[in-house]
C-alpha positions as CSV (number, residue, x, y, z in Angstrom):
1,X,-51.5,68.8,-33.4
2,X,-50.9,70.9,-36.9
3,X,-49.5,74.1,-36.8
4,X,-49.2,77.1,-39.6
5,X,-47.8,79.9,-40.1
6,X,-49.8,82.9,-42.2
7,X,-48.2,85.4,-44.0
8,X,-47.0,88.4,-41.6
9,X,-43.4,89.8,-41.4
10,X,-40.7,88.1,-42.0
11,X,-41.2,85.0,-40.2
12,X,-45.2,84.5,-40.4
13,X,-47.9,84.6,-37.3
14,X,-48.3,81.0,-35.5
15,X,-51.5,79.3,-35.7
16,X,-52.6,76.3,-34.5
17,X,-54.7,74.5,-37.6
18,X,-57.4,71.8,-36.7
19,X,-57.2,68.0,-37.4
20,X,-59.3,68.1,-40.7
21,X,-57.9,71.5,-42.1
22,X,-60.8,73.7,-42.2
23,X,-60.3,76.3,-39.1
24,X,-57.6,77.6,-37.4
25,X,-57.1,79.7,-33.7
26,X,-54.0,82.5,-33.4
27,X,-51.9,81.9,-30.6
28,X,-50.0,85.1,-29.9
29,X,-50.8,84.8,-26.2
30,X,-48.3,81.7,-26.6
31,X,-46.0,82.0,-29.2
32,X,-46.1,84.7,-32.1
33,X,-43.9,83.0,-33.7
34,X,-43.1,78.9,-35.1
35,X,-39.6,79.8,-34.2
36,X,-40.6,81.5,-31.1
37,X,-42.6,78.4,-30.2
38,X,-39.6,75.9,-30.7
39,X,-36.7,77.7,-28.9
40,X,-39.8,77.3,-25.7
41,X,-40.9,73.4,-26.8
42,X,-41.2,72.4,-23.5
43,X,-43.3,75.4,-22.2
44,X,-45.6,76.0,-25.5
45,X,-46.0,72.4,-26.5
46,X,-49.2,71.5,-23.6
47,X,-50.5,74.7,-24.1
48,X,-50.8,74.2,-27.9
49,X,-51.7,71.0,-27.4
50,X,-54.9,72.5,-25.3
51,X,-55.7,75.0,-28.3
52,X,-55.8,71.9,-31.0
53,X,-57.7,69.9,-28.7
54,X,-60.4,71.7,-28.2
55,X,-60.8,73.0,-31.8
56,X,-61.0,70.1,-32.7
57,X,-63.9,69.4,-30.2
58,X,-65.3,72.4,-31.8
59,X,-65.0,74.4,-28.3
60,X,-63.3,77.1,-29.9
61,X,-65.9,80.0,-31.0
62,X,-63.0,82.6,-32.3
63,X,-61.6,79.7,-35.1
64,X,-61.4,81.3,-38.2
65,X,-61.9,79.7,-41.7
66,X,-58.1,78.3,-42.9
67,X,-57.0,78.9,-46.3
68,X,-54.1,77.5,-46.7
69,X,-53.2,80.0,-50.2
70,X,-52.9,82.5,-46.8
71,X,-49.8,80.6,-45.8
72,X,-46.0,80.7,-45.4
73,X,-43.9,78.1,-45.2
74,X,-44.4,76.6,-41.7
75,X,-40.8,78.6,-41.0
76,X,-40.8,81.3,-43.2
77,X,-36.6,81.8,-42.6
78,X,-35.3,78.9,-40.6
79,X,-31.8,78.6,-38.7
80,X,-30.7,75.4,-41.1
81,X,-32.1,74.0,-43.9
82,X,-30.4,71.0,-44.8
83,X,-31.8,67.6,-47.3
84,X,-30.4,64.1,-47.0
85,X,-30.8,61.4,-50.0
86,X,-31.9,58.8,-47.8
87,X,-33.4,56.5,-50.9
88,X,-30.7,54.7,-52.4
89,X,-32.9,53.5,-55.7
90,X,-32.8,57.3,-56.7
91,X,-29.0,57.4,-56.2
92,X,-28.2,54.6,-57.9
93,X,-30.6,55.3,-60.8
94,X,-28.4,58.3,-61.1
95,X,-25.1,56.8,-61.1
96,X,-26.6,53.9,-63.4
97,X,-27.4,56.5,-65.8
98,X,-23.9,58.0,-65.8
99,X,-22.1,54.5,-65.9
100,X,-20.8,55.5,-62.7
101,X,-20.6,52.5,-59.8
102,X,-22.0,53.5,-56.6
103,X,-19.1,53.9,-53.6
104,X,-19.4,51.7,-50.9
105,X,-19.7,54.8,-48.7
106,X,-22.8,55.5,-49.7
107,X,-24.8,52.8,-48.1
108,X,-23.2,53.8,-44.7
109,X,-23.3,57.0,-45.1
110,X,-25.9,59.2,-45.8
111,X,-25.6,62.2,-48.6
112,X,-26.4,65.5,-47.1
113,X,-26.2,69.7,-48.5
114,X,-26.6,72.6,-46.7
115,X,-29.1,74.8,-48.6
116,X,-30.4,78.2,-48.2
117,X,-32.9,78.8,-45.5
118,X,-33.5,82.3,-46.0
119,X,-36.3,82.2,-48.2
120,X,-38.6,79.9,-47.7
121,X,-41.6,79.6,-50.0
122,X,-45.7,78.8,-48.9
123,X,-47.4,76.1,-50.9
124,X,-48.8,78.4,-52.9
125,X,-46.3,80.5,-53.6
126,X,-45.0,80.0,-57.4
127,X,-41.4,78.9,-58.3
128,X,-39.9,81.5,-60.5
129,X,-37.1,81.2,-62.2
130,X,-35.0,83.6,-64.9
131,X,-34.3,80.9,-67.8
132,X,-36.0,77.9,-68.8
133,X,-32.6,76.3,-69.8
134,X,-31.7,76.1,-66.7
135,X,-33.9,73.2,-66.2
136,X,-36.0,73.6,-63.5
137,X,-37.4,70.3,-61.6
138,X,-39.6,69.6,-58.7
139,X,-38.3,67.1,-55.8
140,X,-41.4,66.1,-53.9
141,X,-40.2,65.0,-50.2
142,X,-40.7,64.8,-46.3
143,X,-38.7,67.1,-43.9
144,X,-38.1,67.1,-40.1
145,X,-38.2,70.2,-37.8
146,X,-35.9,69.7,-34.9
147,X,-35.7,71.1,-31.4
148,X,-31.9,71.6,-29.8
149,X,-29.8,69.0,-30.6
150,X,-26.7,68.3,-28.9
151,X,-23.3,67.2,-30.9
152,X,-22.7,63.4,-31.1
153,X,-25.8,62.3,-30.5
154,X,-26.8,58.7,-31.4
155,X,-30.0,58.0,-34.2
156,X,-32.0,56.7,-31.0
157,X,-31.6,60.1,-29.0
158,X,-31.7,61.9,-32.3
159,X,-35.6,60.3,-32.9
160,X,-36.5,62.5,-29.6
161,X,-36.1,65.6,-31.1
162,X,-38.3,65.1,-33.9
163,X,-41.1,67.8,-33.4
164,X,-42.8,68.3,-36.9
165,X,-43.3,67.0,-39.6
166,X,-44.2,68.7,-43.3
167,X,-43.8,68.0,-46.8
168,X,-41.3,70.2,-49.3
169,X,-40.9,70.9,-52.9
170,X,-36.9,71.2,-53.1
171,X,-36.9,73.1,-56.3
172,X,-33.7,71.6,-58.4
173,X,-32.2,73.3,-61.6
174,X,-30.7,70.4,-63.0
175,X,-28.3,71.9,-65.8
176,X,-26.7,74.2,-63.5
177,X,-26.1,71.4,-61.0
178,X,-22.8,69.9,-63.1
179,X,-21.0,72.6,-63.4
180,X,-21.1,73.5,-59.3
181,X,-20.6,69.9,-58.4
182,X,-17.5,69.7,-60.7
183,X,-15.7,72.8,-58.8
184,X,-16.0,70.7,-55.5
185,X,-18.2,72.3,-53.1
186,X,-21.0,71.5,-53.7
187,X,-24.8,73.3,-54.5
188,X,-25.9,77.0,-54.1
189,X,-27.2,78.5,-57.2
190,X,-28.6,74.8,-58.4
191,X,-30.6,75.1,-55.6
192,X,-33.3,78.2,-55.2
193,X,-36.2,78.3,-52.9
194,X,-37.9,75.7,-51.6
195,X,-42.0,75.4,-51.1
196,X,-43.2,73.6,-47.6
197,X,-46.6,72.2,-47.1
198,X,-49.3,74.8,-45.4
199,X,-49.1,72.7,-42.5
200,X,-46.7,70.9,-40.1
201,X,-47.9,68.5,-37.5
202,X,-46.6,66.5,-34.4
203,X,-45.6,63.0,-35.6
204,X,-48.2,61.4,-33.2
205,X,-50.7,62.7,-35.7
206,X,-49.9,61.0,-38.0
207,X,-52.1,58.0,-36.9
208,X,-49.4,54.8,-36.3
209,X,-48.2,55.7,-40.3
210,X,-44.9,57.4,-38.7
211,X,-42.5,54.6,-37.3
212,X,-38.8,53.6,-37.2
213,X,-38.6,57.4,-37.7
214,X,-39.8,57.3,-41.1
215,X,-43.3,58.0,-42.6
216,X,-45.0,55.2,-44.2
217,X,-47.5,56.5,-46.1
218,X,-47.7,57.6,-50.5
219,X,-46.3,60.8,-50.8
220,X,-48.3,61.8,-54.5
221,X,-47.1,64.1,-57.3
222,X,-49.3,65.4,-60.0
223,X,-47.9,67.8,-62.8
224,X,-49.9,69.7,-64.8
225,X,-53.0,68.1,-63.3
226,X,-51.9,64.5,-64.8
227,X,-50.9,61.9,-61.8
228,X,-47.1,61.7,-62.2
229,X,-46.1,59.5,-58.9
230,X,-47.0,57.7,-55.5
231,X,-43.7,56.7,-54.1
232,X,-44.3,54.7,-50.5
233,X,-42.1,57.5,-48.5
234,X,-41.4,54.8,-45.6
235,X,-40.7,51.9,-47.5
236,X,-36.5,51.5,-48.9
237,X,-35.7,54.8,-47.0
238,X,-31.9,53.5,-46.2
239,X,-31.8,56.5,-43.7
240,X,-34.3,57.3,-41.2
241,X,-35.0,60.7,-40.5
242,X,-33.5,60.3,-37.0
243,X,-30.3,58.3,-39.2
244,X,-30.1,61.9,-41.2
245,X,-30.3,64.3,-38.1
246,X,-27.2,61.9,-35.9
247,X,-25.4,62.4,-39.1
248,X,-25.4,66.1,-39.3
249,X,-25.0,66.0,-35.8
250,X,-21.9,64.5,-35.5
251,X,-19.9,67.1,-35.7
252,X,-21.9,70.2,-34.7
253,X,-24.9,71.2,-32.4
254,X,-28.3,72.2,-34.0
255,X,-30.7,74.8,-33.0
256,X,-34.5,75.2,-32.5
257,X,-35.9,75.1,-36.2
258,X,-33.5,73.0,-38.5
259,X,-35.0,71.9,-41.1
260,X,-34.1,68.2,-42.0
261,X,-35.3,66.9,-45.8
262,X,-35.1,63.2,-46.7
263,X,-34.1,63.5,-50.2
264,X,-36.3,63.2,-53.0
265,X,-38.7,59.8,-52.4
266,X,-37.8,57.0,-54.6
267,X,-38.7,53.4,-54.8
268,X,-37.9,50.5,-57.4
269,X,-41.5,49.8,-58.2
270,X,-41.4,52.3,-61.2
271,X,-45.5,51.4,-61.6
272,X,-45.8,54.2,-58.6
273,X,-44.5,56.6,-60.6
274,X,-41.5,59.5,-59.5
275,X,-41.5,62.4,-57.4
276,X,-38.7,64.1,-59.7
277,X,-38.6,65.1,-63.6
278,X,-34.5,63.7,-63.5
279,X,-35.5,60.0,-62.1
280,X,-38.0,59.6,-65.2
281,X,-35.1,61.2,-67.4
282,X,-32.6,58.7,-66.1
283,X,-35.0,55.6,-66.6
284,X,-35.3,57.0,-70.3
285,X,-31.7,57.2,-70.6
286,X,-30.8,53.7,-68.8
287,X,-33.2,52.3,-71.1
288,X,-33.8,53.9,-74.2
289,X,-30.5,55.9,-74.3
290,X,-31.7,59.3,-74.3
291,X,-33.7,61.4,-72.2
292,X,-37.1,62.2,-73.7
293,X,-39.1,63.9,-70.5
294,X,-38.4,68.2,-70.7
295,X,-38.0,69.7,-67.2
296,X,-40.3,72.3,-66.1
297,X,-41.4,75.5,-68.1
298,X,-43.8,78.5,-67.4
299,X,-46.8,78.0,-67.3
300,X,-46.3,74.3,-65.8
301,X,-48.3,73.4,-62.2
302,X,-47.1,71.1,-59.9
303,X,-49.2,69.5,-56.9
304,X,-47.4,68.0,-54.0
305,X,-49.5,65.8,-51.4
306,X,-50.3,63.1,-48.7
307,X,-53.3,61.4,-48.1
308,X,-54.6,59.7,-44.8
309,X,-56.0,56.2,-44.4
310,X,-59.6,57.8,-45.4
311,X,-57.7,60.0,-48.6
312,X,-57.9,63.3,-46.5
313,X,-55.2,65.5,-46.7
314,X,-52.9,65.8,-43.9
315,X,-50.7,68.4,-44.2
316,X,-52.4,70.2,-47.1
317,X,-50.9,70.4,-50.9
318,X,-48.5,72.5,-52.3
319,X,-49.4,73.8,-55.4
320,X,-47.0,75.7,-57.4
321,X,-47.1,77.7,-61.0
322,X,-43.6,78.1,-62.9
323,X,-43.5,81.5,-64.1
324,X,-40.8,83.3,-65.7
325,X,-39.4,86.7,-63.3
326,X,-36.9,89.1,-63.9
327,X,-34.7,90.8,-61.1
């Protein structure tokens, strides 16, 4: 099934979304809430599962016409927000670039931050930032929401508490990212809002293309209407999703609604393209010595999205503006 949540309040008003995008059905009788629906998985789960059923047998006369430009991110606030780099070809692009060798430690152990979680953005919402120098990239990736998860639990019990699935835009400003990194702790101003797909769906919709806990399908980046990238987002993912989650996990529980990214979506093929502005800046600089690609700037559009077998959409895009805001 595929769920939204439309703008209302703080944390949006559930919705469960049919199969092919185009009509939705409000579900306030079973959860107002995505949030309110997770902390009660067991209970709402069948009962949404009967709403998306038969809208999609077209038994539902009070479906409304879906827009998803009416849309918050899936959770609008979210207990935890945390992204992984699961693909090791974008890492080591990055220490290649730097003449930096990559640690051992890294391919048994994945990289994980803790970023904000409350402000989420909808896919349509724009990214705005203050200063252009502050170089502002895209990161085009999938993200996990979880159920409860209990400390110490293994990747094979962690793969159980997958319960949606959605795309994200993790918004990066590269030239601010050096400076935190060097004091030792690690991102918060490098890293503003993020943008989420319209929709988030069950991963048995997506159709035998989501297995060994990772989705196997082109996740496709266009800036400024020009194709940019088509990165396999199953294929040389080191970490699974379910790798990422037994990770955090190991020291701590985690609550209804963490959020769980993968990590900007890398492969070595380079003929697919990038689903960041830094990977094609480090490819300049590995082999032309000098990065030639400029990072976002207002004005710029950036189109985030995931086809099916038959090129549908199945989580709808997120398309974002870059404008320029004050305080």
């Amino acid at each position: 099934m595929k769920l939204a949540s439309l703008k209302h309040g703080r944390d949006g008003r559930l919705v469960v979304v049919s199969r092919d995008l185009t009509h939705y059905v409000a579900v306030p009788d079973i959860a107002a809430t995505m949030q309110a629906a997770l902390d009660d998985w067991a209970n709402a789960a069948p009962s949404l599962r009967d709403v998306s059923d038969a809208l999609n047998a077209g038994q539902r006369p009070d479906a409304h016409p879906f827009k998803p430009e009416e849309c918050a991110a899936p959770l609008p606030r979210a207990y935890q927000w945390v992204d992984g780099s699961a693909y090791l070809n974008h890492v080591e692009l990055v220490r290649k670039a730097r003449n930096a060798e990559m640690p051992p430690s890294f391919y048994t152990d994945p990289l994980m931050y803790q970023g904000g979680s409350d402000d989420m953005l909808g896919a349509r919402d724009p990214i705005t930032i203050r200063d252009e120098s502050w170089g502002t990239d895209l990161e085009a990736e999938v993200a996990v929401i979880t159920d409860d998860v209990a400390i110490g639990v293994t990747a094979e019990e962690a793969a159980k508490h997958v319960r949606l699935v959605m795309l994200v835009n993790d918004v990066s400003l590269r030239n601010l990212i050096p400076n935190e990194l060097g004091k030792g702790f690690g991102f918060v101003l490098s890293k503003p809002a993020s943008a989420f797909s319209p929709v988030a769906v069950t991963p048995d919709e997506l159709e035998g293309h989501w297995h060994d806990n990772r989705l196997h399908l082109p996740l496709r980046v266009w800036l400024n209407g020009e194709w940019f990238g088509e990165p396999n987002a199953g294929e040389e993912m080191t970490f699974s999703h379910a790798d990422l989650i037994a990770h955090l996990a190991r020291t701590r529980r985690l609550g209804a609604g963490s959020i769980v990214g993968s990590g900007t979506i890398s492969n070595k093929d380079r003929t697919r393209g990038s689903c960041c502005l830094a990977e094609v800046r480090m490819i300049e600089t590995i082999e032309q010595g000098v990065a030639k690609t400029p990072f976002l700037k207002a004005g710029d559009t950036v189109r985030i999205d995931m086809l099916d077998a038959v090129g549908n959409s199945i989580f709808g895009s997120i398309e974002q503006k870059v404008v320029l805001g004050a305080r």
